[in-house]
C-alpha positions as CSV (number, residue, x, y, z in Angstrom):
1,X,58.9,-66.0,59.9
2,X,59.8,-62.4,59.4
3,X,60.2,-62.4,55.6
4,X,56.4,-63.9,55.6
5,X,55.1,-61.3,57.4
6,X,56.8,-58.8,55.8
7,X,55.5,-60.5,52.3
8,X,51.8,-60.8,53.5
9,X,52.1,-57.4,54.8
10,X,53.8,-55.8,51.4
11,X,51.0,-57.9,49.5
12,X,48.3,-56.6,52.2
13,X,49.0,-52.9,51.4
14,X,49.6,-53.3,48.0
15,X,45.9,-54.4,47.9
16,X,44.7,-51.8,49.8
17,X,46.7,-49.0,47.3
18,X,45.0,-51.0,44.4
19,X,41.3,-50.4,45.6
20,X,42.1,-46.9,46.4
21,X,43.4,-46.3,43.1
22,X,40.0,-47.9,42.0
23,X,38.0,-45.8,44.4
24,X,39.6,-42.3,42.7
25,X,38.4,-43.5,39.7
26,X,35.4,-44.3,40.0
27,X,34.7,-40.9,41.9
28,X,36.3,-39.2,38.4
29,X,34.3,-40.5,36.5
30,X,31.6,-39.7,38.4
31,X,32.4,-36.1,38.7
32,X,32.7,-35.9,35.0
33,X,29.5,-34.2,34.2
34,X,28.9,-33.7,30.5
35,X,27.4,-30.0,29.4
36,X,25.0,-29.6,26.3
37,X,26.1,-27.5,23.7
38,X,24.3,-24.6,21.3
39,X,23.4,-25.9,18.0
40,X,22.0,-22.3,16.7
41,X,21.7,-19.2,17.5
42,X,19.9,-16.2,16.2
43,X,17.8,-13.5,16.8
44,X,14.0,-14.0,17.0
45,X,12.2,-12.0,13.3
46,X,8.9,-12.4,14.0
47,X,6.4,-9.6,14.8
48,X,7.6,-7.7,18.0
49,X,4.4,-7.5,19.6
50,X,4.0,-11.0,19.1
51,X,7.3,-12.0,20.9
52,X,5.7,-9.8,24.5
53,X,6.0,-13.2,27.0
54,X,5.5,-13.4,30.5
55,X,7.0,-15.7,33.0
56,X,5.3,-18.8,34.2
57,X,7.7,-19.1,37.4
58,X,8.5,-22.3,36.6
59,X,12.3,-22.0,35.1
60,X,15.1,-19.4,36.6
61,X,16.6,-17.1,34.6
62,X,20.1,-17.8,33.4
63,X,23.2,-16.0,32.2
64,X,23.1,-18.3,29.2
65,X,21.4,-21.6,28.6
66,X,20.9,-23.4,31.6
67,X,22.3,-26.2,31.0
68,X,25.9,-25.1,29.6
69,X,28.7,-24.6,31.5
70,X,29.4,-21.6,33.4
71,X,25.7,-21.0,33.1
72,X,24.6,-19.0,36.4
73,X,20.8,-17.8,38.0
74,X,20.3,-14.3,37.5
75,X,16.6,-14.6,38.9
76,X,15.2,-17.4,40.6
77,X,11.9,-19.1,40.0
78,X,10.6,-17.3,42.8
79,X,11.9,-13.7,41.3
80,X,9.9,-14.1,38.0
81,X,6.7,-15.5,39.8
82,X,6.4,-12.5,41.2
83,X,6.9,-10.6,38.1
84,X,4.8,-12.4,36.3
85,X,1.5,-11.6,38.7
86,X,3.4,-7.6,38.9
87,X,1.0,-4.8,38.5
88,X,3.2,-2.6,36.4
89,X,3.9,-2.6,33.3
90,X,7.4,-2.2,33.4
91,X,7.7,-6.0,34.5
92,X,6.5,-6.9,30.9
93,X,8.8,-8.9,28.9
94,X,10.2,-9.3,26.1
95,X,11.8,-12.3,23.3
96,X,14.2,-11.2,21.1
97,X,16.9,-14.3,20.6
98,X,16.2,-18.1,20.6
99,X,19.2,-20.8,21.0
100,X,18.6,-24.1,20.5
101,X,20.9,-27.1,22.1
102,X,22.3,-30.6,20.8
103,X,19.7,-32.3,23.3
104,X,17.0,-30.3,22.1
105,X,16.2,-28.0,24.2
106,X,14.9,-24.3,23.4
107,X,16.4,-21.0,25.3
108,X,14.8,-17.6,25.0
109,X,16.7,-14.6,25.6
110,X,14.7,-11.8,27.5
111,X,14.3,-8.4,28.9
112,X,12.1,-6.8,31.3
113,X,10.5,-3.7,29.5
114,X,12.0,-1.8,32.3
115,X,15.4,-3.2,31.7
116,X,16.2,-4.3,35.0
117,X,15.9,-9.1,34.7
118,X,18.2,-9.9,31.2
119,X,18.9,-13.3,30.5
120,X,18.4,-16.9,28.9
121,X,15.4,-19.5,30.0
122,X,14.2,-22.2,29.1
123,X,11.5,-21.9,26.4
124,X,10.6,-26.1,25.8
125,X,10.9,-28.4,22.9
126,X,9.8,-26.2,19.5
127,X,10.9,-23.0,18.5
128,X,7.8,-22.5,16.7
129,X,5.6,-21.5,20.2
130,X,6.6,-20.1,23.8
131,X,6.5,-22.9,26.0
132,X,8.4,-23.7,29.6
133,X,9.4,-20.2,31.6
134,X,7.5,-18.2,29.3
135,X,4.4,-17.9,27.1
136,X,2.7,-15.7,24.8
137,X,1.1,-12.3,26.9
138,X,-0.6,-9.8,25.6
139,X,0.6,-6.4,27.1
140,X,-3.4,-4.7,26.5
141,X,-6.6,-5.8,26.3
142,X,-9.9,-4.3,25.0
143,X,-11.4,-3.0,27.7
144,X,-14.8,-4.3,29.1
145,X,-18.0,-2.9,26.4
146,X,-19.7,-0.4,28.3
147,X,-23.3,-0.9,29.0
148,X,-26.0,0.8,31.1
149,X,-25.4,-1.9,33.8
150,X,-21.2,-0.9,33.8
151,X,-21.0,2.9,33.6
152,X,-21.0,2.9,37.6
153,X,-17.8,5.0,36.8
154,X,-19.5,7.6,35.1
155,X,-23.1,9.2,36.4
156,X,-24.7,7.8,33.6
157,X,-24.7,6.5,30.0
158,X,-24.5,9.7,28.5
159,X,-21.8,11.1,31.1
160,X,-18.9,12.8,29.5
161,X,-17.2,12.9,32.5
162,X,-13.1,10.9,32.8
163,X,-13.5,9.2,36.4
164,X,-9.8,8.1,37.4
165,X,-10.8,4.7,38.3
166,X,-12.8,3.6,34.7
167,X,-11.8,0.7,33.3
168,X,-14.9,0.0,31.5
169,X,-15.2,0.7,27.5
170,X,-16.5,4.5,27.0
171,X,-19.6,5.3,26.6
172,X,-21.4,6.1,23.2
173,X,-21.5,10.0,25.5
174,X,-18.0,9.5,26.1
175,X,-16.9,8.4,22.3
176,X,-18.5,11.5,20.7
177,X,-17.5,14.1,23.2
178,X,-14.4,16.3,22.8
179,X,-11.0,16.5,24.9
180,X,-8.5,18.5,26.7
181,X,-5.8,17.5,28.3
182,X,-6.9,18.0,32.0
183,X,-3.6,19.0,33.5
184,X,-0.7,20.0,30.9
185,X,3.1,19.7,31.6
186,X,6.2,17.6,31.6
187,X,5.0,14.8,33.8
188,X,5.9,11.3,33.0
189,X,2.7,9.4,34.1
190,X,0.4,8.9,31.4
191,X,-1.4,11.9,32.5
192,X,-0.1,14.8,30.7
193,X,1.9,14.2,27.7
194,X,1.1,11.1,25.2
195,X,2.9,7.9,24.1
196,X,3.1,6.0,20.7
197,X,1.4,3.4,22.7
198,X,0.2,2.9,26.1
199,X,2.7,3.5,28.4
200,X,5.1,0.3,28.8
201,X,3.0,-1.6,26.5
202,X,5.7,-1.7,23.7
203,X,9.5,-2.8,24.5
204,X,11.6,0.7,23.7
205,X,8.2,2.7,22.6
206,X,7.9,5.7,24.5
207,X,6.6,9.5,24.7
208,X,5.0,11.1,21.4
209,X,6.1,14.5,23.3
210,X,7.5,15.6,26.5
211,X,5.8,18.5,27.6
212,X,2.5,19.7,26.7
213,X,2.0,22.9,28.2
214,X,1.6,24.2,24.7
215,X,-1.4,22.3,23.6
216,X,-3.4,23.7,26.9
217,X,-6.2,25.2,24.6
218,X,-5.8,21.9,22.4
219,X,-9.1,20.0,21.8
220,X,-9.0,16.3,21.0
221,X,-11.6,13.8,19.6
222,X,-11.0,9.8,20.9
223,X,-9.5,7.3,18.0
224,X,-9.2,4.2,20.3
225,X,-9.1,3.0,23.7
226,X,-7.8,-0.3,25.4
227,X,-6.9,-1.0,28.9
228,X,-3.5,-2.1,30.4
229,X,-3.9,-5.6,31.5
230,X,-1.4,-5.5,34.3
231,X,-2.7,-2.0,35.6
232,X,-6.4,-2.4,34.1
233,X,-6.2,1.4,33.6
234,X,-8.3,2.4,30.5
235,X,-5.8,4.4,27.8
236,X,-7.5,6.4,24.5
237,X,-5.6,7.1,21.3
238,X,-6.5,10.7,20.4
239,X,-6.5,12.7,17.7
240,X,-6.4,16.9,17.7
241,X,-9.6,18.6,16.2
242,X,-7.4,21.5,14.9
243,X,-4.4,19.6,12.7
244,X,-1.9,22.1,13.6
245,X,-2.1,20.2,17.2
246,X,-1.3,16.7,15.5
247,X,1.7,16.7,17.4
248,X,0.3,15.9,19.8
249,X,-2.1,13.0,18.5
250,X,-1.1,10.2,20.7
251,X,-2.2,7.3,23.8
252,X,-3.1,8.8,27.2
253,X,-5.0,8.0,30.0
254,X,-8.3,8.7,30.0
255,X,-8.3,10.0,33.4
256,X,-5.8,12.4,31.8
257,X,-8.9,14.0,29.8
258,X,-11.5,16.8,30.6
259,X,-14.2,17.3,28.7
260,X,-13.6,20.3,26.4
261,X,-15.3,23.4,26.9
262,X,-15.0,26.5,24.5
263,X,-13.1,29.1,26.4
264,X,-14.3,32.1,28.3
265,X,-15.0,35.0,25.6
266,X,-13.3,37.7,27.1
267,X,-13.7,40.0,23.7
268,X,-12.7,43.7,24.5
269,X,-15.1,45.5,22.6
270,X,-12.7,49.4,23.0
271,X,-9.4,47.2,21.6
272,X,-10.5,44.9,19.4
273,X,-12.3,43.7,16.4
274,X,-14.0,40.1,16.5
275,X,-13.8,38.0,13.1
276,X,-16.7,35.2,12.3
277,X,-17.1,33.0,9.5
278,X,-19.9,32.3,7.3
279,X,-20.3,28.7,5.5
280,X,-21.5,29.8,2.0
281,X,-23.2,26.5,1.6
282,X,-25.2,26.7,4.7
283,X,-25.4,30.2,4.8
284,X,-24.6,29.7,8.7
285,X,-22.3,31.3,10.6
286,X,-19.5,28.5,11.7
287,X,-18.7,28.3,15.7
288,X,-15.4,29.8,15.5
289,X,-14.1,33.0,15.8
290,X,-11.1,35.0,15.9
291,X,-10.1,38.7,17.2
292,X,-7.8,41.3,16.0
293,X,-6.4,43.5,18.7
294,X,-4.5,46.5,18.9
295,X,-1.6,47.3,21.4
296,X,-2.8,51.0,21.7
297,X,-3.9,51.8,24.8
298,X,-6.1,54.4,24.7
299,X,-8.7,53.2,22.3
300,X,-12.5,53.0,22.5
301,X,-15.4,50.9,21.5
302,X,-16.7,52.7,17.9
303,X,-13.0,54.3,17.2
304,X,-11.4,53.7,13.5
305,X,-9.0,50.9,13.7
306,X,-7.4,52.9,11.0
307,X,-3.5,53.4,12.1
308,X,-3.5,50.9,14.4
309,X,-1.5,47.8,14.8
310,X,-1.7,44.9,16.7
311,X,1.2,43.1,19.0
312,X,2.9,41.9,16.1
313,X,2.7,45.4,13.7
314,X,-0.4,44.0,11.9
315,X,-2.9,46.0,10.8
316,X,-6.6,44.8,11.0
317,X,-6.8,44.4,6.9
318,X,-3.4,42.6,7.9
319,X,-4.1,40.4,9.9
320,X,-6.8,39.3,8.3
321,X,-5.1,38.5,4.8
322,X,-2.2,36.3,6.8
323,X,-4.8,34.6,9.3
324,X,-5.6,31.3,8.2
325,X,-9.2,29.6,8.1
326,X,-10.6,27.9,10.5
327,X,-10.1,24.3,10.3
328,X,-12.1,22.4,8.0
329,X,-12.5,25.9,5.9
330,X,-11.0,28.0,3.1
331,X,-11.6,31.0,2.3
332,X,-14.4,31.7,-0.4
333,X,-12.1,33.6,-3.1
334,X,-13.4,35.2,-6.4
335,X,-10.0,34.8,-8.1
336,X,-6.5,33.2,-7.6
337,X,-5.7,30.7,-5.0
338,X,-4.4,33.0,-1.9
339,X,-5.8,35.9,-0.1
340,X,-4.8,39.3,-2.0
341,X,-3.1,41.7,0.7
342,X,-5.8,44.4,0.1
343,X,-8.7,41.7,0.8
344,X,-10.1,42.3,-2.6
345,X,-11.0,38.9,-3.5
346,X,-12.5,37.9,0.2
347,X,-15.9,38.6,0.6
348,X,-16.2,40.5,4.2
349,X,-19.2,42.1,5.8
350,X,-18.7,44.7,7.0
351,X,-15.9,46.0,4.6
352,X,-12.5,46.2,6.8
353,X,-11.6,49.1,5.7
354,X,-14.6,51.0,7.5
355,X,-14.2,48.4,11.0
356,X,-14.6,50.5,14.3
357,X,-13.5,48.8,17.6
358,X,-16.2,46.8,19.4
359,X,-17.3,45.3,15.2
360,X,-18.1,41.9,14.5
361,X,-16.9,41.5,10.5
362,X,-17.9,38.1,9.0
363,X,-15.9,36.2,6.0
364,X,-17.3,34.0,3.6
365,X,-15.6,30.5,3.5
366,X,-16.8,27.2,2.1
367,X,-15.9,23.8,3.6
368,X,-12.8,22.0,2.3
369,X,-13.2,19.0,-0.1
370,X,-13.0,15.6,1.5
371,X,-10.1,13.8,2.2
372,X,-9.0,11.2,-0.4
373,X,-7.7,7.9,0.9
374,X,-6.6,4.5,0.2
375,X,-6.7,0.8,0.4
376,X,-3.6,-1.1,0.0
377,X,-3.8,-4.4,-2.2
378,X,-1.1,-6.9,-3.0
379,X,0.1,-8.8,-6.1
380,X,2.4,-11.6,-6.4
381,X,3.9,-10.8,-9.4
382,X,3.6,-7.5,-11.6
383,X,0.2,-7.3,-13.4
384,X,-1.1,-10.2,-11.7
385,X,-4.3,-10.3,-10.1
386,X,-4.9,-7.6,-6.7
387,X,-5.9,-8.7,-3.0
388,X,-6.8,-6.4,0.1
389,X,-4.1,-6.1,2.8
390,X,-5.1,-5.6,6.8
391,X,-2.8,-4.3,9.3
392,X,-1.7,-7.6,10.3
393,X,0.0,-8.3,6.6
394,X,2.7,-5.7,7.4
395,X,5.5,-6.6,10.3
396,X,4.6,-3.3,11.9
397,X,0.9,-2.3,11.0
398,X,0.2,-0.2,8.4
399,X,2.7,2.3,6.7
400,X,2.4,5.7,9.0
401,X,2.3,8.9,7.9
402,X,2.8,12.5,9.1
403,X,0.7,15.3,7.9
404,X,2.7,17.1,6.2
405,X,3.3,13.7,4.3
406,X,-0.4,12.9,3.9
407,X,-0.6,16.6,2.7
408,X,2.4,16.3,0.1
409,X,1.1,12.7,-1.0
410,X,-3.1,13.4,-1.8
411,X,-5.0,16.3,-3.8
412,X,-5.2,19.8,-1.6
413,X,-8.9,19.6,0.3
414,X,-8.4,23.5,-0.1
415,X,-8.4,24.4,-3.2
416,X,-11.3,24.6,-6.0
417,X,-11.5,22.0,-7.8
418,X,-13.4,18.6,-6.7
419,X,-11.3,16.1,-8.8
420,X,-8.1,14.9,-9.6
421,X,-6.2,12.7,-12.0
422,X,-4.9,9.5,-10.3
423,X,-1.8,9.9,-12.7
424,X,-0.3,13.0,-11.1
425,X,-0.1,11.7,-7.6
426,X,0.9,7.9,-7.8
427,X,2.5,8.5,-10.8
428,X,6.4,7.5,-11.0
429,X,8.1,10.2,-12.2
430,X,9.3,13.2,-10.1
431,X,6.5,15.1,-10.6
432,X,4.0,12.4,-9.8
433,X,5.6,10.2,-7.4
434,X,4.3,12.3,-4.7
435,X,2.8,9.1,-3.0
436,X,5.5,7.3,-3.1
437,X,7.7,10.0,-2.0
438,X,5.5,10.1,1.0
439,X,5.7,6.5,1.4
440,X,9.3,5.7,0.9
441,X,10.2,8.5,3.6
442,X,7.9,6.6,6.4
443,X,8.5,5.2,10.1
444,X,9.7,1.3,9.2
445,X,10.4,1.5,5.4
446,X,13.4,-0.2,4.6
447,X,15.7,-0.2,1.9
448,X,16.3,-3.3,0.8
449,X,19.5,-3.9,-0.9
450,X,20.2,-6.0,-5.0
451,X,19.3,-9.5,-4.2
452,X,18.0,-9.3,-1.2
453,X,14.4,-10.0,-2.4
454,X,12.9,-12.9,-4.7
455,X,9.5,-13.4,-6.2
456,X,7.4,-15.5,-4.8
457,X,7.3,-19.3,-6.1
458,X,10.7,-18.1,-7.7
459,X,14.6,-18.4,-7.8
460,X,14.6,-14.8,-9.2
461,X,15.9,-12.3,-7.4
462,X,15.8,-8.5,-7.9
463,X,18.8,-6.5,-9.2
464,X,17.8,-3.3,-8.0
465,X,17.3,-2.1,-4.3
466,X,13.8,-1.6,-3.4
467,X,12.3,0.1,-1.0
468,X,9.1,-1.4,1.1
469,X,8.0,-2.8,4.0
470,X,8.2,-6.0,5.8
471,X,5.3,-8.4,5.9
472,X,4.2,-11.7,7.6
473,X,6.7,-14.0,8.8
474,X,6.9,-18.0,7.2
475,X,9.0,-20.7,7.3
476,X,9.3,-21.0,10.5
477,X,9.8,-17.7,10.8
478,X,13.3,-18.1,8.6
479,X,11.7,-15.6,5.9
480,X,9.2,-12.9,5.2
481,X,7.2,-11.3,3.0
482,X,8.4,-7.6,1.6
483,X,5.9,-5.5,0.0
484,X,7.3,-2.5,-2.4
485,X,5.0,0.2,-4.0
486,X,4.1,-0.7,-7.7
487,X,3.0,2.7,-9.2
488,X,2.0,1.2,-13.4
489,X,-0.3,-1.4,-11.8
490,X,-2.0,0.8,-8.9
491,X,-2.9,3.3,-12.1
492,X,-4.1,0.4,-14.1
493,X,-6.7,-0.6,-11.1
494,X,-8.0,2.7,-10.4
495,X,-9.8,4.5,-12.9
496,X,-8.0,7.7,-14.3
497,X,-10.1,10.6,-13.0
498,X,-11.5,10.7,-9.8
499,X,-13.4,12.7,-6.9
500,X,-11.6,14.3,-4.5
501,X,-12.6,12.1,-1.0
502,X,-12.3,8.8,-3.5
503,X,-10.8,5.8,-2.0
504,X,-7.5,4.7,-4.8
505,X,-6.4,1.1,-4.6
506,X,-2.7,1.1,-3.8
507,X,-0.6,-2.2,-5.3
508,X,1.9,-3.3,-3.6
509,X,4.0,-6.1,-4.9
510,X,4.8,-9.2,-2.9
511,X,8.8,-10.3,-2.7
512,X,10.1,-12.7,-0.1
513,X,13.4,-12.5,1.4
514,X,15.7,-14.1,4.6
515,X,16.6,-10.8,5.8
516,X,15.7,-10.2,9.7
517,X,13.0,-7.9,10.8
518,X,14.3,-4.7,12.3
519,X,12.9,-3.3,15.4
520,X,9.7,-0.6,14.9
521,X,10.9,2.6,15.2
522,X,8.7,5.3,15.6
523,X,10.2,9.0,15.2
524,X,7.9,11.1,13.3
525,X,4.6,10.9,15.2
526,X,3.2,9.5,11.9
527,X,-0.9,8.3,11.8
528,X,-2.5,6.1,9.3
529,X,-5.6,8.3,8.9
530,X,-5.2,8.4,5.3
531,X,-6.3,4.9,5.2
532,X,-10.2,4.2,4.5
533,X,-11.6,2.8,6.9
């Protein structure tokens, strides 16, 4: 009796041991969750402005791919719902990397423009469109077209006025009027300096200067205008009336503006001696003026200027053969291409040398030739047939210029002759390569290196480096088109001689290559005015 309880109980527990063994199993396996894993992972080439996303609120944001392991929330669904609907533009965002995993599934990585949310979400199914926690966002919008019924802003259609709560297009008033920068200084706030774009419109694009105290006599003429579509504030893109300001051509706000007023004449007739100008082809005297004055002190109105000097040692006849015309103007010379020191080739009325204090003495100058431009065109192989380019065919917009490039690259509007031979500027030697000098040494040119590029519907690739611009993005946004300056067949579709204000057809030949699209950089405050319009 007591060995066969003993067995049933040895069997009993031995039972028991066997379905807790099974149990653990069972809840091992169970626990054994399996992770997905990244197939690829690279960075995101396609136009920058076209990888700006919002948030959709409907996916966290992860430290990697969600669904890997280790992956943990950075920002919950909640957090980047209320980003998304955020009325600053700091909260816009940015795609710059795209992982796809062995199930499938898309990842984005992403930055706030502020900096502040990094991190991976998910983006759907396709890499080829922003789907799940993001989707496409555009950063501005055009603003609203004013009409008589929307200029409630201003006190009428033909207002000039800058209210600080417009966000209505400008008025036809408001388009032609001219600028100053209503308060200037170093204040961050789209107010009193200006930015390559709107503020926080553009991930890393930021202030064209940083204090404008020196442009406070500036005048400005508006290029552009859009509005912020988080903020709905109305930005303008201006442009100085007096190039030696173009430093300071740039976005603002347009409640940053005042209308422009010419400034208080305050002419002292016993120290000084006021300078007009005189358009030779109109006959007219131009609006602007200028003033010699001396540092003497004890002058009076119908003195000699003779030996006197100004604050910086000039003399009047001095002054006036180191001043520059206004803008727009040369001087009317009768020989050689500068003003002689003794002002014998300037044609001034009264004579300088006779000028008494409290004298008004007018110089001839004729306006300066018009500006010649260009229209870029594409090829896809040398000397093959020529199509127009837009903006949108290059990564980063058009190729932008400074002045002082745009000045090196195109015939002088100053000097006297009216034409020029298309040879000497887009030529390709040293001497005539001056456009493509100008080019080459642009914002977003890039070098690219032997074998890098191939011709299109080709194996063949280049063995030189060129230098160019990125274009368009294609398959699938593995590749892109290049575009590199091709001097013999830009001469061979213009014609040789032309007027100065002409419009030259620029060739650029079409490569193709795999390498990724740098970032746009922006550094030397460069414009694309040189581009016909």
């Amino acid at each position: 009796m007591k060995i066969s309880i003993k067995k049933s109980l040895f069997v009993g527990l031995a039972a028991l041991g066997f379905v807790a063994a099974a149990g653990a199993a069972n809840a091992n396996t169970a626990s054994a969750k399996t992770y997905a894993k990244v197939v690829s992972n690279k960075k995101l080439s396609t136009n920058a402005t076209d990888r700006n996303v919002n948030f959709t609120g409907t996916s966290a944001l992860y430290t990697k791919a969600g669904t890997l392991k280790g992956a943990r929330v950075k920002a919950s669904k909640t957090t980047l719902n209320g980003l998304a609907s955020a009325t600053t533009s700091k909260s816009n965002v940015r795609a710059y990397r795209v992982a796809t995993t062995n199930r499938g599934s898309v990842y984005y990585k992403v930055v706030t423009f502020d900096g502040q949310y990094r991190g991976w979400i998910y983006g759907g199914k396709s890499a080829n469109a922003f789907a799940g926690g993001v989707k496409s966002y555009s950063t501005t919008t055009d603003p609203t077209p004013a009409t008589a019924s929307t200029t409630s802003n201003s006190s009428s259609a033909s207002s000039t006025t800058t209210p600080s709560n417009q966000n209505t297009g400008l008025t036809d008033a408001q388009k032609s009027a001219t600028y100053k920068i209503a308060t200037t200084g170093t204040a961050n706030d789209g107010t009193q300096v200006t930015y390559t774009t709107p503020a926080w419109t553009q991930y890393k694009q930021g202030r064209v200067m940083t204090d404008s105290s020196k442009y406070k006599d500036a005048t400005f003429k508006i290029a552009d205008q859009t509005t912020r579509t988080r903020e709905g504030d109305l930005w303008v893109k201006i442009t100085a009336t007096d190039s030696a300001n173009s430093a300071a051509n740039g976005w603002i706000k347009f409640s940053g503006l005042t209308t422009g007023t010419t400034p208080t004449d305050n002419f002292d007739a016993n120290k000084s001696v006021k300078i007009a100008y005189r358009d030779v082809t109109t006959g007219k005297t131009i609006d602007k003026t200028n003033a010699w004055t001396t540092a003497s002190a004890n002058t009076k109105q119908g003195d000699a200027t003779t030996n006197n000097v100004d604050n910086s040692g000039r003399s009047l006849t001095s002054y006036l053969s180191s001043v520059a015309a206004p803008s727009g103007y040369s001087y009317k010379l009768s020989s050689g291409t500068t003003v002689n020191p003794d002002l014998s080739n300037l044609t001034i009325t009264p004579a300088a040398t006779t000028a008494k204090f409290g004298d008004t003495l007018t110089v001839d100058v004729t306006p300066n030739a018009k500006a010649t431009k260009v229209q870029y065109y594409y090829e896809s192989a040398a000397n093959g047939s020529i199509k127009p380019m837009s903006a949108s065919d290059f990564a980063h917009g058009f190729p932008a210029l400074t002045t002082d490039q745009q000045n090196s690259a195109f015939p002088s509007t100053t000097d006297s002759s009216d034409s020029f031979n298309v040879a000497d500027y887009f030529g390709d030697t040293k001497t005539t390569n001056k456009f493509e000098t100008a080019l080459n040494a642009a914002d977003n040119a890039h070098v690219a290196k032997a074998g890098s590029l191939t011709s299109p519907g080709t194996n063949k690739k280049t063995g030189n480096d060129h230098t160019g611009f990125f274009g368009t993005s294609f398959n699938n946004g593995n590749s892109r088109y290049f575009y590199v300056f091709n001097s013999k067949d830009t001469l061979d579709n213009n014609t040789p001689k032309q007027s100065k204000g002409a419009t030259v057809k620029v060739v650029m030949q079409q490569f193709e290559t795999n390498t990724q699209l740098p970032d746009k950089v922006n550094n030397q405050n460069g414009n694309t005015d040189y581009i016909a319009k």
